[in-house]
C-alpha positions as CSV (number, residue, x, y, z in Angstrom):
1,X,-75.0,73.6,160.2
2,X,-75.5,70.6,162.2
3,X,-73.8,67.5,160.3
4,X,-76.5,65.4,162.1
5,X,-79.6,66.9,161.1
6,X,-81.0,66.3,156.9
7,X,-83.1,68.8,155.2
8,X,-85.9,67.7,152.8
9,X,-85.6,70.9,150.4
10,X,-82.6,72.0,148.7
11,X,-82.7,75.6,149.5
12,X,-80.6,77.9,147.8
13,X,-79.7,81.7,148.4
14,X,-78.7,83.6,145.5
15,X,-77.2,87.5,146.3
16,X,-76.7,89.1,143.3
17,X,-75.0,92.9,143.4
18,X,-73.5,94.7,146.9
19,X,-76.8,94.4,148.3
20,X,-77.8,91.1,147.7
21,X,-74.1,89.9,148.6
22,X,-74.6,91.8,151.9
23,X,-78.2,90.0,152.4
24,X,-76.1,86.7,152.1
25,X,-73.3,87.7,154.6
26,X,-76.3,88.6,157.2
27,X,-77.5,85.2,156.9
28,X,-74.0,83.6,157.2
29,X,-74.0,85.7,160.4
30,X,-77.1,84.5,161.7
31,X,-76.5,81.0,160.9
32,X,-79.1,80.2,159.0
33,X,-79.5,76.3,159.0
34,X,-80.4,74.0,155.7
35,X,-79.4,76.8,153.3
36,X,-76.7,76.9,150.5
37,X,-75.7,80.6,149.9
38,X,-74.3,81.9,146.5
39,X,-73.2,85.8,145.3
40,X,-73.1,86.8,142.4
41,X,-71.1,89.9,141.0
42,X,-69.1,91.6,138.8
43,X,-66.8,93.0,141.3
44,X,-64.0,91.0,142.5
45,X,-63.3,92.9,145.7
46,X,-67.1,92.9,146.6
47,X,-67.1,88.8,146.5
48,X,-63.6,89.0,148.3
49,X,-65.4,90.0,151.3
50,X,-68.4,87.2,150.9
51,X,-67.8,83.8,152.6
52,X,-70.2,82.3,150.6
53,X,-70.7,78.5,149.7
54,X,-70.5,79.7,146.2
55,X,-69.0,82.6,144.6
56,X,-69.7,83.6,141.0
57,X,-67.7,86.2,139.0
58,X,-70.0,87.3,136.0
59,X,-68.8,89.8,133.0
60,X,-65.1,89.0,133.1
61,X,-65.1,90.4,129.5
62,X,-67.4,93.5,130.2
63,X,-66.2,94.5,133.2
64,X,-62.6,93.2,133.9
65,X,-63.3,92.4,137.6
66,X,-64.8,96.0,138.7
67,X,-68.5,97.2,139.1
68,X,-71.0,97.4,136.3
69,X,-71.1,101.0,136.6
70,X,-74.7,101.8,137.5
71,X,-76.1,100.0,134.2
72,X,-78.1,97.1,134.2
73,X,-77.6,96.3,130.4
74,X,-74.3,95.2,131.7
75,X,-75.6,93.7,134.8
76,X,-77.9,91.4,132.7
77,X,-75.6,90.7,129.7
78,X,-73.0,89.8,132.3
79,X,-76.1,87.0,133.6
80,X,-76.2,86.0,130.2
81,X,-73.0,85.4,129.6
82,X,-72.8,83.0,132.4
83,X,-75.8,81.3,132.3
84,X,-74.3,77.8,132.1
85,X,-72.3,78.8,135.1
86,X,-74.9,79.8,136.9
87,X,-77.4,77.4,135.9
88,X,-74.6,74.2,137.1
89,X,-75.0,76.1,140.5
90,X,-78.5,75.9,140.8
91,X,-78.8,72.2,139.7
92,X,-80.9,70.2,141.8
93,X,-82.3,73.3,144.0
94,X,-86.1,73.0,145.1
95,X,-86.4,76.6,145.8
96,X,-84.0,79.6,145.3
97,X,-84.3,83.0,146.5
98,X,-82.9,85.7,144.3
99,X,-82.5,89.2,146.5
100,X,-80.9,92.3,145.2
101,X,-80.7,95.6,146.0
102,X,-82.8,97.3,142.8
103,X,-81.9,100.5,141.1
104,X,-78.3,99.2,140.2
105,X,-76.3,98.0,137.7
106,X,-75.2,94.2,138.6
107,X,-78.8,93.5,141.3
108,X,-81.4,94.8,138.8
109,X,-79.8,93.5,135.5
110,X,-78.6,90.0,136.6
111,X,-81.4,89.5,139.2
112,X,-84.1,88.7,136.4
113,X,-81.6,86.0,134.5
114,X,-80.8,84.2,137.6
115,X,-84.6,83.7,138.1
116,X,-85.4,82.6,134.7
117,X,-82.5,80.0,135.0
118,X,-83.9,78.8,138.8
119,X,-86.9,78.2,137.3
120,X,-85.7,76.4,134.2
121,X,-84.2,74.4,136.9
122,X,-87.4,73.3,138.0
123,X,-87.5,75.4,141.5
124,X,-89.3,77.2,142.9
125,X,-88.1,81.0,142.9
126,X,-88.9,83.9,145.0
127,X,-87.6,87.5,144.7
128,X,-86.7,89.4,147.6
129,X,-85.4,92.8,146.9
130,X,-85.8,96.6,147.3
131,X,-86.5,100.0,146.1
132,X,-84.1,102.4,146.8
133,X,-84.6,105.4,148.7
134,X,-86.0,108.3,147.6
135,X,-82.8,110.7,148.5
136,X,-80.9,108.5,145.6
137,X,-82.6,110.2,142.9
138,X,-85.0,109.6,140.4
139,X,-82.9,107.8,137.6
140,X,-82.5,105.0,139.8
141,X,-86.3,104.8,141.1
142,X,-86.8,104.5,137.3
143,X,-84.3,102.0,137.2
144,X,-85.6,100.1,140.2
145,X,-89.2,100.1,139.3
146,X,-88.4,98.5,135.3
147,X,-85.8,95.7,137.3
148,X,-88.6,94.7,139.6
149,X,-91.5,94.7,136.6
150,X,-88.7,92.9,134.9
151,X,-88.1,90.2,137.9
152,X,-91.7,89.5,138.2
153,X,-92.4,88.3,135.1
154,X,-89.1,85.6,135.8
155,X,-89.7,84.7,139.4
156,X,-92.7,83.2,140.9
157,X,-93.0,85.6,142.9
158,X,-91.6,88.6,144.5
159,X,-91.6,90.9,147.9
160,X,-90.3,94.5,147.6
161,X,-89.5,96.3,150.6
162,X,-89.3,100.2,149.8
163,X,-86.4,101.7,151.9
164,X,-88.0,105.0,152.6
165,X,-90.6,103.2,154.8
166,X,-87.4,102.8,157.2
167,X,-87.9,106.5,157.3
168,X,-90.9,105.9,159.3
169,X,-90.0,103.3,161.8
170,X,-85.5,104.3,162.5
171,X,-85.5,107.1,165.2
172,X,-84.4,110.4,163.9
173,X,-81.3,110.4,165.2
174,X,-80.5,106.9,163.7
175,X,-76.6,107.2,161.4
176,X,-76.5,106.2,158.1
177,X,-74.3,103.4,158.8
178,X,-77.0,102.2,161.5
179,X,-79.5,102.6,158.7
180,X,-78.0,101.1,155.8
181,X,-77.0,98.3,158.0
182,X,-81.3,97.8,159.3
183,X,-81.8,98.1,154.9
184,X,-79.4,95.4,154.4
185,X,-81.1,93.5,157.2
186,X,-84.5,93.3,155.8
187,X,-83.7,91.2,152.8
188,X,-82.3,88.6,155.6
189,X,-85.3,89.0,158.0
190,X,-87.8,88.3,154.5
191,X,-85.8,84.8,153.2
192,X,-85.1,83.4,156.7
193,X,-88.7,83.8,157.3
194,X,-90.0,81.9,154.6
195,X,-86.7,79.3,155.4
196,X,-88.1,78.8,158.2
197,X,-91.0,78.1,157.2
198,X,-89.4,74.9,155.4
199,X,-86.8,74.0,157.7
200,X,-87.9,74.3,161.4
201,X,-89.8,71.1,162.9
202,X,-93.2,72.1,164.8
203,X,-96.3,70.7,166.1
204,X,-97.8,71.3,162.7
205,X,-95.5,71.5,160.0
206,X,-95.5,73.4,157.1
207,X,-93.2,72.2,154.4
208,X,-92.3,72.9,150.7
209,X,-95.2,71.9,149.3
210,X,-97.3,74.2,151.0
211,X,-95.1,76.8,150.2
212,X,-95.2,76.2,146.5
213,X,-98.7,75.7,146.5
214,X,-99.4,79.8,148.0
215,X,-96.5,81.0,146.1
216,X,-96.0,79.3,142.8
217,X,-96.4,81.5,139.8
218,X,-98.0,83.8,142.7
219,X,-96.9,87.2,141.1
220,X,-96.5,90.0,143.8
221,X,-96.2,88.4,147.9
222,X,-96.6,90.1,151.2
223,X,-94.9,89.0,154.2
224,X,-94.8,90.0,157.4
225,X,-93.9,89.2,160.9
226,X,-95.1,90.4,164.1
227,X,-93.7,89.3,168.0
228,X,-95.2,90.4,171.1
229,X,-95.4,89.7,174.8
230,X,-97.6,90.3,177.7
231,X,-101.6,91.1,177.7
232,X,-103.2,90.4,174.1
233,X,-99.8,89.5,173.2
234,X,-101.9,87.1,170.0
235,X,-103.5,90.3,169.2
236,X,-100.9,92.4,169.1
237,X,-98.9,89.8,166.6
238,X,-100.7,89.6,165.0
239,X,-101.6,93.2,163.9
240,X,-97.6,93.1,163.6
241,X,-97.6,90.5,160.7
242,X,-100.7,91.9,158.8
243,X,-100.4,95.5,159.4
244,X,-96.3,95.3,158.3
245,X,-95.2,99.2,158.6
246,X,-92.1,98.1,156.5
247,X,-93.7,96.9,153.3
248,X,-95.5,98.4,150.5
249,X,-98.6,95.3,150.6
250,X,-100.9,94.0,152.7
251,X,-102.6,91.1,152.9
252,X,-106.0,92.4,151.9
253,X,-107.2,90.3,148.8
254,X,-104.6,87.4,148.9
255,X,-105.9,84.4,147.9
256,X,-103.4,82.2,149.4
257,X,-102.0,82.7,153.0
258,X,-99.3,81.1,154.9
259,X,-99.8,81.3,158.6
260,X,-97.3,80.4,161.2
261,X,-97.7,80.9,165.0
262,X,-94.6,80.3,167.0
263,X,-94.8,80.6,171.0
264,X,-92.9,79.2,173.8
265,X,-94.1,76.4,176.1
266,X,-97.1,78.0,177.2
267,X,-98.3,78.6,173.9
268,X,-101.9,78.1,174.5
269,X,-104.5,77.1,171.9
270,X,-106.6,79.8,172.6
271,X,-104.0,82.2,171.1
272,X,-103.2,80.2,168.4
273,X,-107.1,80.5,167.4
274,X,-107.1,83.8,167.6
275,X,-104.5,85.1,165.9
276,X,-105.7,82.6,163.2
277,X,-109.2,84.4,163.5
278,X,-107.7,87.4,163.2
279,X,-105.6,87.0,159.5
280,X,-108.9,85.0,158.0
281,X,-111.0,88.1,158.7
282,X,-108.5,90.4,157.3
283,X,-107.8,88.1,154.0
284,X,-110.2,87.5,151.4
285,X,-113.1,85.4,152.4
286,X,-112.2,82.7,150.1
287,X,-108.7,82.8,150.7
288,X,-106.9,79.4,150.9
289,X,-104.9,79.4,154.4
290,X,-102.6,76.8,155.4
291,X,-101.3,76.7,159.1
292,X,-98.4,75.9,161.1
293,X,-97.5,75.9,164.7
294,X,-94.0,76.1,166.7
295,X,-93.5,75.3,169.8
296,X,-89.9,77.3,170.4
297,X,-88.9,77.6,174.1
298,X,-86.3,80.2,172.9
299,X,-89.3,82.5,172.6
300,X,-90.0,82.6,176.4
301,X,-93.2,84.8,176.9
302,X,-92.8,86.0,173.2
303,X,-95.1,85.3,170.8
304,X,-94.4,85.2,166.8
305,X,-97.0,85.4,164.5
306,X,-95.4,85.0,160.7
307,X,-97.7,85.6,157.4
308,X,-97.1,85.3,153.5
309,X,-99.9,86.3,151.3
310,X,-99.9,86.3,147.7
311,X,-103.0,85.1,144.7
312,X,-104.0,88.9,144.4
313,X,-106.1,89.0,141.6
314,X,-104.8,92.7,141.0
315,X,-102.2,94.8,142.8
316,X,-102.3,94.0,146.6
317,X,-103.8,96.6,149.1
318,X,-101.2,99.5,150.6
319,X,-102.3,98.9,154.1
320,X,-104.6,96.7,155.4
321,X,-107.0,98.0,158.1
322,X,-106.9,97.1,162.0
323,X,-106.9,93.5,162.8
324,X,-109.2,92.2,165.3
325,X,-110.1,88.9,166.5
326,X,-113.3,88.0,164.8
327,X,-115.5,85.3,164.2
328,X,-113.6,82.7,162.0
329,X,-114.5,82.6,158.5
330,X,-112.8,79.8,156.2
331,X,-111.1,77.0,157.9
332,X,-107.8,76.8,158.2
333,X,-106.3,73.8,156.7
334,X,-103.1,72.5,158.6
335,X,-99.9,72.1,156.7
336,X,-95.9,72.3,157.9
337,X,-94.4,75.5,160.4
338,X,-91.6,78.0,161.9
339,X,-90.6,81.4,162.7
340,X,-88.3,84.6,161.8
341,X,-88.2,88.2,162.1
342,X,-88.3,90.4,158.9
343,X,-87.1,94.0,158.1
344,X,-84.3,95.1,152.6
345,X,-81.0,95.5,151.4
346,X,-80.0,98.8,149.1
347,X,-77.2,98.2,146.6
348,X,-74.7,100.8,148.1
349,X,-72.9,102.9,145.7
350,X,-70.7,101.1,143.1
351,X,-67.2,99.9,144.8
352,X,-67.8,101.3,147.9
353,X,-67.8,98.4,151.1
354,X,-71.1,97.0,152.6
355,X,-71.6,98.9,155.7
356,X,-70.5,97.4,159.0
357,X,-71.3,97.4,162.6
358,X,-73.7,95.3,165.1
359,X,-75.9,95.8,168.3
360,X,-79.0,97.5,166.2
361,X,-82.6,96.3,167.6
362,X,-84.4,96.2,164.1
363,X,-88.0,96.8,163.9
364,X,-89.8,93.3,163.9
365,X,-92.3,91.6,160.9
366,X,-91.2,91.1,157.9
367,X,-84.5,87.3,127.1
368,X,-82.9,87.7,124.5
369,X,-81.2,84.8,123.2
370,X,-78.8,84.3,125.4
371,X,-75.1,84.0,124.1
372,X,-72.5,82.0,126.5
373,X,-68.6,83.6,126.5
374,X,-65.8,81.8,128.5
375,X,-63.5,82.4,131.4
376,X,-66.2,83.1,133.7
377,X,-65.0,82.6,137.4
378,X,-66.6,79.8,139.7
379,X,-65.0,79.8,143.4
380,X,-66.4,77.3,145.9
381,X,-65.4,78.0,149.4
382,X,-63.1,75.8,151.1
383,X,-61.3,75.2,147.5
């Protein structure tokens, strides 16, 4: 991060379980800027591995340092028991992202307590997580779907990414290690998009109250990305971003839409109105859209077209249909902007290391009364 340059939003990143650790490292990777990354785990030797800004040992007493064993009654108990621990680290935050890797122990347990603290906290919180593929079995499907019912009702609102819909987009000759590495990816791609959102200057910027104002207390969220060069390159990402082949939503319904166009120097406004053409006449007619334009020359002849829905007044659309441009319908009201790229972590299998290895192209888009025990580790990094 450059010393020089302030953000206005405390943004925090909260991994919670081998997945949502491995979310974490991605960003690290990447080099997300304005962010302040924590993981949270039971296992010691998972958060080893982790250069994290924060790093949070939960269930010292219930699991003596190793995994939670595929339960998330000791995931969550574990959340419980440091809940003042974790609830000092998220102090101050304006928004927090919780991502795990559901259909676990430590990610589907834990995940709902951090997001009840965050927004005790005053922030605002988002869920980013994801179903597990089918192959794993139906216990933890079961598992998965009761963690994510679970984080809804905590967070303000959450975006699921189903791993199986990999299945469609990886060629078949794709390695597992290639794969899980694209699934662990996703949850990345989904939180630095909306990051972005908060934290990258444009010509009209969107900020964090704009955010908060589509997402707050927002239930279920679609996002998506699309990118595209060449002929009808507006057109084309924009069917990216609204038709998202990687999420289990659409945009169809949402009553509140953030839109972002991001485009090199050429950028022209006649792309800009279309692609914003295009997501009003695929949202509902009365849907609240607030805009945001980037002008990135990093992009070259690419342009990025980034969209987060949510305000579904039931259970959002599996697909939306094709996107065309069309006559505008509501106007688009202009607010802060940025850019990203999104594809979702899986929890890998209790004690075993996140997968490894680099050079993949990834498809582009998208309580009980709590009781407090002691001894619970807090490592910050550089101490």
């Amino acid at each position: 991060m450059q010393p020089s340059r302030s953000f206005p939003a405390v943004i925090r990143v909260v991994g919670v379980g081998g997945a949502g650790t491995n979310t974490v490292n991605r960003m690290l990777e990447i080099g997300v800027e304005g962010v302040e990354f924590i993981a949270i785990n039971t296992d010691t030797q998972a958060l080893q591995g982790t250069e994290a800004d924060h790093k949070l040992r939960i269930g010292r007493d219930l699991t003596h340092g190793l995994s939670s064993g595929s339960d998330p009654h000791i995931g969550r108990d574990s959340a419980l028991q440091a809940y003042d621990e974790i609830k000092a680290l998220l102090k101050g935050s304006d928004m927090v992202f919780v991502t795990a890797g559901e259909g676990g122990g430590t990610g589907t347990g834990a995940a709902p307590v951090v997001a009840e603290i965050a927004r005790e906290v005053g922030a605002l919180t988002i869920g980013v997580v994801s179903r597990p593929f089918g192959f794993e079995g139906r216990r933890r499907q079961t598992i998965a779907g009761d963690g994510i019912v679970e984080l809804r009702e905590k967070a303000d609102t959450v975006i699921v990414v189903p791993n199986d819909k990999l299945l469609e987009v990886v060629p078949k000759g794709t390695t597992m290690l290639a794969a899980m590495k694209i699934a662990d990816d996703v949850l990345r791609q989904g939180i630095q998009g909306i990051c972005d959102l908060v934290t990258t200057p444009g010509l009209i910027n969107l900020d964090l109250a704009d955010v908060r104002t589509i997402m707050s207390n927002a239930g279920t969220a679609h996002m998506g990305i699309g990118e595209a060069g060449g002929e009808d390159r507006a057109k084309k990402a924009a069917e990216g971003a609204v038709n998202s082949s990687l999420l289990e939503t659409s945009i169809e319904g949402a009553k509140g839409i953030l839109l972002n166009v991001s485009g090199g120097t050429d950028l022209s406004l006649f792309e800009v109105n279309e692609v914003a053409q295009a997501v009003t006449e695929a949202a509902d007619p009365e849907a609240n859209i607030i805009f945001g334009a980037v002008v990135d020359p990093v992009l070259g002849d690419k342009l990025r077209v980034t969209v987060v829905a949510a305000g579904f007044s039931a259970q959002p659309g599996s697909r939306a249909g094709e996107v065309a441009a069309a006559p505008a319908g509501e106007p688009v009201t202009g607010g802060a902007g940025a850019s990203v790229s999104a594809v979702a972590g899986t929890e890998p299998a209790e004690g075993q290391p996140s997968p490894a290895g680099d050079g993949i192209d990834l498809p582009s888009f998208v309580l009980p009364k709590r009781s407090v025990l002691d001894k619970t580790e807090v490592t910050d990094k550089g101490k």
